[in-house]
Backbone and ligand atoms as CSV (ligand in chain L), in Angstrom:
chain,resi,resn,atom,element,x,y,z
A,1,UNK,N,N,158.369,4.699,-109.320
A,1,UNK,CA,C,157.307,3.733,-109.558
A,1,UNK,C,C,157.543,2.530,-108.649
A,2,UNK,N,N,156.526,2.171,-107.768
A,2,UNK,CA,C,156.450,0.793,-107.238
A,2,UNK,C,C,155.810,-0.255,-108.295
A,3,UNK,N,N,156.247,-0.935,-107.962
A,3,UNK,CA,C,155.082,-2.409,-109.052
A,3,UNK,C,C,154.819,-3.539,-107.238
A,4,UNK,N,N,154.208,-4.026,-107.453
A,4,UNK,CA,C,153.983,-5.143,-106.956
A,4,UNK,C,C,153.108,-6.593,-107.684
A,5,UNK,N,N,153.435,-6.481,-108.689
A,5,UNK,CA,C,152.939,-7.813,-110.084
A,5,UNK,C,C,152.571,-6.867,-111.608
A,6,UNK,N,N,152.412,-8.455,-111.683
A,6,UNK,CA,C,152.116,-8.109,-113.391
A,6,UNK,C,C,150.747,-7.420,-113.666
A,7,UNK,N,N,150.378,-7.117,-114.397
A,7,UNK,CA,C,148.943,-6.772,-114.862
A,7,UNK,C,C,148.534,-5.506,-114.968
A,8,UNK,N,N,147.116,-5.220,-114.499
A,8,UNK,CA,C,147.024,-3.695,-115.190
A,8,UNK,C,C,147.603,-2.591,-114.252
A,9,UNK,N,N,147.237,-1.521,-114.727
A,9,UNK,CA,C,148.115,-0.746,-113.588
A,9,UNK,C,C,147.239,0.444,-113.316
A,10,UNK,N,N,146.964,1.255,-111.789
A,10,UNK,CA,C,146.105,2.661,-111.763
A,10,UNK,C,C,147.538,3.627,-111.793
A,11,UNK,N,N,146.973,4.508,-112.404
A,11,UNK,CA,C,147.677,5.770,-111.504
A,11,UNK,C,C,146.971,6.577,-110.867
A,12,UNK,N,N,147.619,7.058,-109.611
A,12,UNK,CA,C,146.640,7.991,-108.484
A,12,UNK,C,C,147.211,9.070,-109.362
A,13,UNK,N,N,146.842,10.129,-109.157
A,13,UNK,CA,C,146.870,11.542,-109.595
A,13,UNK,C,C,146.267,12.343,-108.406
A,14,UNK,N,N,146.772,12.604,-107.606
A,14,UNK,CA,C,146.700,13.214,-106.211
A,14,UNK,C,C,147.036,15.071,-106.419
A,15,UNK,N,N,146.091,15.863,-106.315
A,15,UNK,CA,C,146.918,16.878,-106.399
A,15,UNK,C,C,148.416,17.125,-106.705
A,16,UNK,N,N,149.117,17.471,-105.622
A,16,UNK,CA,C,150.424,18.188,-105.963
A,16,UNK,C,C,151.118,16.976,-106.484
A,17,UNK,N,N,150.947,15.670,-106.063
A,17,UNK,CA,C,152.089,14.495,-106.603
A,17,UNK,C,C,151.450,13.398,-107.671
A,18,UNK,N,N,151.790,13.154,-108.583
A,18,UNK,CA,C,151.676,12.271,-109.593
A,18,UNK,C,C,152.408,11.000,-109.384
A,19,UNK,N,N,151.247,9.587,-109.318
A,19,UNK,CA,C,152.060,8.614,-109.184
A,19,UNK,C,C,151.381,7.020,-109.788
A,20,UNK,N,N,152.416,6.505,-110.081
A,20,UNK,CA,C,151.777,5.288,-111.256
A,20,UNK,C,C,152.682,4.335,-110.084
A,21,UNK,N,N,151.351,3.555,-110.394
A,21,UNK,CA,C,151.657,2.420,-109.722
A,21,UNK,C,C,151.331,1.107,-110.395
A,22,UNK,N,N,151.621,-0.292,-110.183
A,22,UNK,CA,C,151.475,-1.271,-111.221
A,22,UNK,C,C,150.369,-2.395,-110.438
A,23,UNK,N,N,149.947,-2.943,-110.447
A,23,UNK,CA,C,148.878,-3.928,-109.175
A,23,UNK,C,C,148.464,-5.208,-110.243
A,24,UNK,N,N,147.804,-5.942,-109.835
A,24,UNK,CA,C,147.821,-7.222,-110.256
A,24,UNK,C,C,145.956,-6.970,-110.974
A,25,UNK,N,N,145.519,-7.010,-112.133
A,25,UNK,CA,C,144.519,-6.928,-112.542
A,25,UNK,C,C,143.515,-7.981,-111.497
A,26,UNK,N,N,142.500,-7.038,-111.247
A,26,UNK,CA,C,141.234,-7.555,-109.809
A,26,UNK,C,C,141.660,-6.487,-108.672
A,27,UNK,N,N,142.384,-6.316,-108.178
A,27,UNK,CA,C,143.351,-5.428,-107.301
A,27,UNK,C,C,142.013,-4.386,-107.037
A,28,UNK,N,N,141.152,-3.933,-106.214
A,28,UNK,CA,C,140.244,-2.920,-105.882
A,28,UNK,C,C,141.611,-1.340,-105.982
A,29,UNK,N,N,140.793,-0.610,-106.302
A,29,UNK,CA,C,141.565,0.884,-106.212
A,29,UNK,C,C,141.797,1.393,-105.266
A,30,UNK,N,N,140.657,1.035,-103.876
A,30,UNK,CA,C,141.553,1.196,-102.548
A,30,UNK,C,C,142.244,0.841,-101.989
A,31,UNK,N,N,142.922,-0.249,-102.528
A,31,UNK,CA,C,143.637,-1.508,-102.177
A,31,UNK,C,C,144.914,-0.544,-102.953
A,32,UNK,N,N,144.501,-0.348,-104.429
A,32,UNK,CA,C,146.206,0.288,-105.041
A,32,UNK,C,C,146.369,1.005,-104.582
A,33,UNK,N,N,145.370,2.197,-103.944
A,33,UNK,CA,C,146.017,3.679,-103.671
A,33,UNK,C,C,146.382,3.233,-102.124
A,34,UNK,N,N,146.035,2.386,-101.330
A,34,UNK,CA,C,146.992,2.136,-100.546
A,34,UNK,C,C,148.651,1.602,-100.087
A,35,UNK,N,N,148.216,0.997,-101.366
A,35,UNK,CA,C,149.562,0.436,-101.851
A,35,UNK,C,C,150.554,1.503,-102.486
A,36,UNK,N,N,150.103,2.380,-103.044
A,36,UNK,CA,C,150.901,3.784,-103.345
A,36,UNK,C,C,150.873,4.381,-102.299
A,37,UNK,N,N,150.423,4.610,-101.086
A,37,UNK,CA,C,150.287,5.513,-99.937
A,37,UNK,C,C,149.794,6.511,-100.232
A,38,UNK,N,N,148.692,6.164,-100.766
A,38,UNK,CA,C,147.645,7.516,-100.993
A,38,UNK,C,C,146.586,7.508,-100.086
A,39,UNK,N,N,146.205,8.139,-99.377
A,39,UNK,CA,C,144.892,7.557,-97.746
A,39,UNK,C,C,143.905,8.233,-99.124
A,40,UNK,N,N,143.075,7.019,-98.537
A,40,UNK,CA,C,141.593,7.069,-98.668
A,40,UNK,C,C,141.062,6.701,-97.545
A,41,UNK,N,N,140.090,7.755,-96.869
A,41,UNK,CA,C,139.759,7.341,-95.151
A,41,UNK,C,C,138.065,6.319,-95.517
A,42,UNK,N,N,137.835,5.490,-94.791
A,42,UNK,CA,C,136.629,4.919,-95.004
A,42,UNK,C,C,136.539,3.866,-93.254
A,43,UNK,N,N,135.626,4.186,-93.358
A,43,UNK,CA,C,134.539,3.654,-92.202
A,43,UNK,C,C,134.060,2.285,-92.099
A,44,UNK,N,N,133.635,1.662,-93.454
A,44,UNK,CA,C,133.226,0.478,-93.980
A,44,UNK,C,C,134.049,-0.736,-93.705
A,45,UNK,N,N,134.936,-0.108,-94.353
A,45,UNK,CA,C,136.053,-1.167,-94.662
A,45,UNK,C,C,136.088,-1.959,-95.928
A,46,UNK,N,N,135.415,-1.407,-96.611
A,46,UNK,CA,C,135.168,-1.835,-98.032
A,46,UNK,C,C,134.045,-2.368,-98.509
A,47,UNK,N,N,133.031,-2.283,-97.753
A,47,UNK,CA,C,131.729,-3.105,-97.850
A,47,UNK,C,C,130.847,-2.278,-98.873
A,48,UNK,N,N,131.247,-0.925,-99.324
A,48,UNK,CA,C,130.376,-0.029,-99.881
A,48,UNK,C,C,129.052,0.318,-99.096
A,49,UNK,N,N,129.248,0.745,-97.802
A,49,UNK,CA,C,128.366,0.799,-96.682
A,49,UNK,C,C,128.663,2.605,-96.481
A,50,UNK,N,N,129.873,3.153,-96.865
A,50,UNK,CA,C,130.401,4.152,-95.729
A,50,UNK,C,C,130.113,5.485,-96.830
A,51,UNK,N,N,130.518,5.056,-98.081
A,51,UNK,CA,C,130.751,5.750,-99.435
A,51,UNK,C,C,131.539,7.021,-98.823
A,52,UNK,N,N,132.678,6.475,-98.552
A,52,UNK,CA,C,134.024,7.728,-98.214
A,52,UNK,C,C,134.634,7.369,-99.219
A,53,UNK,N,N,135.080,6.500,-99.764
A,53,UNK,CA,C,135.965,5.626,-101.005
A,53,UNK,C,C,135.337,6.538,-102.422
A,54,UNK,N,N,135.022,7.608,-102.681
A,54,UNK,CA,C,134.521,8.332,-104.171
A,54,UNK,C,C,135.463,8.478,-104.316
A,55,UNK,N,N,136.121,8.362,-105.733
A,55,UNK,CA,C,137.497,8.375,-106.235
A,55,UNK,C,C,136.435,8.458,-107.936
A,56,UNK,N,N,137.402,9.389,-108.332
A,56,UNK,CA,C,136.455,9.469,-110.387
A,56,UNK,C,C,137.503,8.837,-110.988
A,57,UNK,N,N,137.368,8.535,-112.209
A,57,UNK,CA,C,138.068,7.898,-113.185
A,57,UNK,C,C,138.351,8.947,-114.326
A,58,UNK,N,N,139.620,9.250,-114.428
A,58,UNK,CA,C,139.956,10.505,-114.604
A,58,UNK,C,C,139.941,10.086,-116.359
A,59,UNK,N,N,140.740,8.672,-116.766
A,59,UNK,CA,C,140.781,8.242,-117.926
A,59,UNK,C,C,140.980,7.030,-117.924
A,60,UNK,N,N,140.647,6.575,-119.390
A,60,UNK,CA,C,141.212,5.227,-119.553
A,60,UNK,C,C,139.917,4.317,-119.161
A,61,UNK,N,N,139.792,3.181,-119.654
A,61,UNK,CA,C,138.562,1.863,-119.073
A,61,UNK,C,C,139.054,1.156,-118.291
A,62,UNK,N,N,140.287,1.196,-117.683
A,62,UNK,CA,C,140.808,0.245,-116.866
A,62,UNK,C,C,140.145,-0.312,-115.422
A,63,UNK,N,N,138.984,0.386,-115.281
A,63,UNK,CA,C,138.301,0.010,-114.196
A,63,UNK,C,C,137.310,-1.465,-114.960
A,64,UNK,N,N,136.692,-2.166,-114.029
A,64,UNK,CA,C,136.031,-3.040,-113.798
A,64,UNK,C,C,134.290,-2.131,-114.283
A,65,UNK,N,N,133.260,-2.712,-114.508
A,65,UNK,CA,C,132.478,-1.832,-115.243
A,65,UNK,C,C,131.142,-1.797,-113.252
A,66,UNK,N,N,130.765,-0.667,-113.888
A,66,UNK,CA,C,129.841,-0.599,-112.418
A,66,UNK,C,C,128.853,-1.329,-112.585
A,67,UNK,N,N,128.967,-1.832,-110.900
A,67,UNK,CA,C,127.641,-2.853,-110.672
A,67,UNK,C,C,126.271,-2.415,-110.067
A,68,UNK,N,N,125.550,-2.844,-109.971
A,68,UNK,CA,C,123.894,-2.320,-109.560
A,68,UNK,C,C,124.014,-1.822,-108.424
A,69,UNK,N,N,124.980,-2.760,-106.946
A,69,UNK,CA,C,125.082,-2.046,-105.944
A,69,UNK,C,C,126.079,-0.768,-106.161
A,70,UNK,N,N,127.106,-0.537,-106.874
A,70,UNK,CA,C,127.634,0.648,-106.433
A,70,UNK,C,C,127.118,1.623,-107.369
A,71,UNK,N,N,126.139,1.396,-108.336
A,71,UNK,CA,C,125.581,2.481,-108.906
A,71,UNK,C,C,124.378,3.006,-108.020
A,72,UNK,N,N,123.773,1.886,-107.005
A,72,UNK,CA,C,122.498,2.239,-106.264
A,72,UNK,C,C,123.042,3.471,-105.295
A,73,UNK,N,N,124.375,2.959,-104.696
A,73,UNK,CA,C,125.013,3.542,-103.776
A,73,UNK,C,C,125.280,5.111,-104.143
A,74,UNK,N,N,125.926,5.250,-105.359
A,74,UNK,CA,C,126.525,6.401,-106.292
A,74,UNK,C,C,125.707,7.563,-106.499
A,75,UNK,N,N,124.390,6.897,-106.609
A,75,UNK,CA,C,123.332,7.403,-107.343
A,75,UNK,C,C,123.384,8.026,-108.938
A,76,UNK,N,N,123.238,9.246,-109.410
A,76,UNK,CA,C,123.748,9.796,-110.439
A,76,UNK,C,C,125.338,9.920,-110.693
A,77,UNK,N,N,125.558,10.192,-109.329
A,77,UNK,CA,C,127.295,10.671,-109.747
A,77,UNK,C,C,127.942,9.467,-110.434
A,78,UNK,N,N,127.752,8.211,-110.791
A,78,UNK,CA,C,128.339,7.164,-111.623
A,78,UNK,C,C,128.386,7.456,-112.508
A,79,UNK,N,N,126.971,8.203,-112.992
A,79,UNK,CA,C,127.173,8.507,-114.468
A,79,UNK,C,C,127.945,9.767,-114.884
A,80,UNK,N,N,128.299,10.375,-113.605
A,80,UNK,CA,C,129.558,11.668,-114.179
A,80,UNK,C,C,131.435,10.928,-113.539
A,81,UNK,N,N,130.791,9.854,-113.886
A,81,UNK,CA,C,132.930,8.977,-113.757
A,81,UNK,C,C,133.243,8.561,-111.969
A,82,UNK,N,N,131.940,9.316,-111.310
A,82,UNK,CA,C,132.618,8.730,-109.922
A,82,UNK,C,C,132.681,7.198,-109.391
A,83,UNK,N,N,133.391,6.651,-108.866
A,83,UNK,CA,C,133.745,5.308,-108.358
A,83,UNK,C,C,133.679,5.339,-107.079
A,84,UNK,N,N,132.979,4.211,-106.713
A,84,UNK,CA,C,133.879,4.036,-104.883
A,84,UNK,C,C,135.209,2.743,-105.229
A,85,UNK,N,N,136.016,2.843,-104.604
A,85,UNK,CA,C,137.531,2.968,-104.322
A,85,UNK,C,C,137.342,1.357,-104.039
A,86,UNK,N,N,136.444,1.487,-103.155
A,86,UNK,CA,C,136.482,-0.188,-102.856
A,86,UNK,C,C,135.841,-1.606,-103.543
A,87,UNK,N,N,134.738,-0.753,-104.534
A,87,UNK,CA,C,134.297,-1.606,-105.519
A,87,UNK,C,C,134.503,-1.731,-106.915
A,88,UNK,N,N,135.191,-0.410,-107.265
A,88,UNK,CA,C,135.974,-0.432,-108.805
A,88,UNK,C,C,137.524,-1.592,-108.514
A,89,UNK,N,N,137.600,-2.404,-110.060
A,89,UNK,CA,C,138.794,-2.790,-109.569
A,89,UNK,C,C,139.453,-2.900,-110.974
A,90,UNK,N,N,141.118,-2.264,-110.685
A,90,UNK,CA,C,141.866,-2.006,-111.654
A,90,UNK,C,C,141.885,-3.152,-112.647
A,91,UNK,N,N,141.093,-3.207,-114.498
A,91,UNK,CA,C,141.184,-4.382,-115.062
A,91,UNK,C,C,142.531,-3.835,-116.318
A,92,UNK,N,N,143.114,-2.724,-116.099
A,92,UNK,CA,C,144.109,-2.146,-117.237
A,92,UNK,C,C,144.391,-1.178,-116.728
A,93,UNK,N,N,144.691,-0.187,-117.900
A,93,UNK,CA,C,145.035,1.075,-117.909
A,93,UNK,C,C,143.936,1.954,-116.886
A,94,UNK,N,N,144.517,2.652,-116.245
A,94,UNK,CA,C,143.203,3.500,-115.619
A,94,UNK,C,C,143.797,4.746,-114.592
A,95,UNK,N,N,143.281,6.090,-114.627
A,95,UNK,CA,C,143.463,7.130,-114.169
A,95,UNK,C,C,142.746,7.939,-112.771
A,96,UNK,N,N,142.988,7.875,-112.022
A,96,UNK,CA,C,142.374,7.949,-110.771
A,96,UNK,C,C,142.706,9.732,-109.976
A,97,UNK,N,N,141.455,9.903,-110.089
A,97,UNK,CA,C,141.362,11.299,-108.745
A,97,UNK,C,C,140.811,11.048,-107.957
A,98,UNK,N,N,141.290,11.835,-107.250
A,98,UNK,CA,C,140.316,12.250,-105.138
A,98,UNK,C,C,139.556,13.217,-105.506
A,99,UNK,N,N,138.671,13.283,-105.361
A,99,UNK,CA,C,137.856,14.275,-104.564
A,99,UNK,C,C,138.021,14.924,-103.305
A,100,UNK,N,N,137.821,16.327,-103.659
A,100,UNK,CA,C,138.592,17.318,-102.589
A,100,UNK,C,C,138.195,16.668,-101.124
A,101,UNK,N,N,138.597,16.670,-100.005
A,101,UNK,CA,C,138.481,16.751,-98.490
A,101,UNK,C,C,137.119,17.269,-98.138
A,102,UNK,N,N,136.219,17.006,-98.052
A,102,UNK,CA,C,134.865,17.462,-97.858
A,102,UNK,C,C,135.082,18.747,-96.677
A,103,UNK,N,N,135.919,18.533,-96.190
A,103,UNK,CA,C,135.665,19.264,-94.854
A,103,UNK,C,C,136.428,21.040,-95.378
A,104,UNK,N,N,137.766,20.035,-96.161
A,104,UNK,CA,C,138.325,21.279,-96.793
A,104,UNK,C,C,136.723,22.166,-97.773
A,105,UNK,N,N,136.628,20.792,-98.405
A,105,UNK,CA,C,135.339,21.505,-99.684
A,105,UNK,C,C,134.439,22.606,-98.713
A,106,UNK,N,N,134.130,22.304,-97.639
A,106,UNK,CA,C,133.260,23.133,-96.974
A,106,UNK,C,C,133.838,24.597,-96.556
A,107,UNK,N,N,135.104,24.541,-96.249
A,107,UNK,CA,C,135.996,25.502,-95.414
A,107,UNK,C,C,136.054,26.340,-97.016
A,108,UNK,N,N,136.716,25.711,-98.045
A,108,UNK,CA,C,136.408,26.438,-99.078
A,108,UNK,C,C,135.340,27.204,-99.496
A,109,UNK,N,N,134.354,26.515,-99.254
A,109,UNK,CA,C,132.558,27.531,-99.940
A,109,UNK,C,C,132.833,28.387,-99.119
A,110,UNK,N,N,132.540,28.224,-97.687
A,110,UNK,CA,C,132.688,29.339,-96.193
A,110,UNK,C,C,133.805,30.885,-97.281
A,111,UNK,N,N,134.544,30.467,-97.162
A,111,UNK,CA,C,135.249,31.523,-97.047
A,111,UNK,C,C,135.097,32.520,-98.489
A,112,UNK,N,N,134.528,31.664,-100.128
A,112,UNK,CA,C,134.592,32.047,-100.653
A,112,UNK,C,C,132.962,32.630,-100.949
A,113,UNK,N,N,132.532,32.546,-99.796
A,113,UNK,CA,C,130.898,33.324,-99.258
A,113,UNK,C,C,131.178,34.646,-98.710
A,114,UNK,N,N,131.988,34.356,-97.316
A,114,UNK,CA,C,132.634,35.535,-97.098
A,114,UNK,C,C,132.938,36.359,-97.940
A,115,UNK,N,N,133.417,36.018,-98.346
A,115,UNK,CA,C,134.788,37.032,-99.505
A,115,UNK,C,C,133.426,38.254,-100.549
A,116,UNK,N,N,132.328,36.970,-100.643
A,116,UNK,CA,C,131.626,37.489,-101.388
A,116,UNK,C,C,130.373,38.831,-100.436
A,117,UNK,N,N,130.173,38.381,-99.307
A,117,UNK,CA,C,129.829,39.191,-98.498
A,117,UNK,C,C,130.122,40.449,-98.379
A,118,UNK,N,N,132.050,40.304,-97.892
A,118,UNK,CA,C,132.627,41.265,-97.372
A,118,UNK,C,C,132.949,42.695,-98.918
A,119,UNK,N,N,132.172,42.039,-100.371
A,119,UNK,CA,C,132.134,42.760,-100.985
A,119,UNK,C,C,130.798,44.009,-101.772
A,120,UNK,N,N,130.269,43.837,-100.719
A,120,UNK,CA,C,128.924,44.180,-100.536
A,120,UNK,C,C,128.694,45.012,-99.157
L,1,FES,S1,S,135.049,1.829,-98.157
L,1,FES,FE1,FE,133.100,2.323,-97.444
L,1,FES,S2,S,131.998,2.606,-99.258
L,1,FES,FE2,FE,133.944,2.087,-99.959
């Protein structure tokens, strides 16, 4: 565990590695999972311009509650737990996933099309 202050704390939950980290309540989630060395790639730079920053809220209320722009941004998916990274910000307890690699996500369908092809 790293800490870097008092207050609430995310944990990333990254596939294969599990990791809690401690951040100073206000702290944005792309800000902690950088601070854990978890990449989140984004374009923006935090402006909620790029929406690479989707990160869900796995558990817990510890996020900051969504605002008009990042729900405009979100569209529906807010209302199934997704966040952008750069406008949620850790106010407690709170549980954090990635969303798969889009590119992987794609390489995944591909092949599991194939598969379905090559059984036919
Ligand atoms: S960093 Fe670009 S939308 Fe969050």
């Amino acid at each position: 565990m790293r800490e870097w202050g008092m207050g609430g704390e995310v944990r990333s939950d990254v596939s294969a590695f599990r990791q809690k980290i401690v951040v100073r309540p206000g702290t944005s989630v792309l800000e902690a999972s950088r601070k854990a060395g978890v990449a989140i790639r984004t374009r923006c730079g935090g402006k909620a311009a790029c929406l690479m920053c989707k990160v869900y809220a796995k558990a817990g209320d510890g996020l900051s509650p969504v605002q008009d722009n990042e729900r405009r941004k979100l569209a529906g998916l807010a209302d199934e737990g997704m966040r952008l990274a750069c406008q949620a910000r850790v106010v407690g307890q709170a549980e954090i996933g990635l969303p798969e690699d889009p590119l992987r996500a794609a390489v995944r369908r591909q092949l599991a099309r194939q598969a379905e092809d090559d059984l036919w």
